[in-house]
N, C-alpha and C positions, 0 to 999 in steps of 0.2 A: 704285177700281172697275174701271180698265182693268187692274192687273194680277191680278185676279180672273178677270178675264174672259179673261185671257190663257193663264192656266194651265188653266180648262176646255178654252177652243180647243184648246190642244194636245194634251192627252188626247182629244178627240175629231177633231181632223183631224191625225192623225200624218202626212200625206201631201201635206200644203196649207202647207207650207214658207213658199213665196214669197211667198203671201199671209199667212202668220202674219211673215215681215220685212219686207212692205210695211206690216201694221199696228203692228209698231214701229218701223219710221224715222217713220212718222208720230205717235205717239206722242211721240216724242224730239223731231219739232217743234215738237210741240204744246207741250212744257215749253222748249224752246229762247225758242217767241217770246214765250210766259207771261213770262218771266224780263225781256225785251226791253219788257215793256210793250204789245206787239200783243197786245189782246185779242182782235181778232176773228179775225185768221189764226192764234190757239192754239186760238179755239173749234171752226174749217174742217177746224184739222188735228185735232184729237179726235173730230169726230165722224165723219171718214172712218175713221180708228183703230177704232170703236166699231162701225162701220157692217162693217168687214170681219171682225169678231170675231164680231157676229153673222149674219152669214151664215156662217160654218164651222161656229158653233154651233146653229143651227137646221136647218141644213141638209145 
């Protein structure tokens, strides 16, 4: 679903760069601590991931 969500962002915020790589290093934490067994710091970092994706896309 995030990289769904990634590819509209970019089409619609060609301009919002910093916040389309701050929503994937957080993404890649998200699967970093998934992997690790942190469930809850993979859930924090995904939904900040999610949360920055739609804000470019609504807005």
């Amino acid at each position: 679903m995030f990289e769904e969500n990634l590819q509209r962002a970019k089409e619609i915020g060609k301009h919002q760069n910093n916040i389309l790589e701050l929503a994937v290093q957080y993404y890649q934490d998200a699967k970093y601590y998934l992997e690790k067994g942190d469930y809850f710091t993979a859930f924090g970092c995904i939904n900040y991931a999610h949360g920055l994706l739609d804000a470019i896309i609504k807005f």
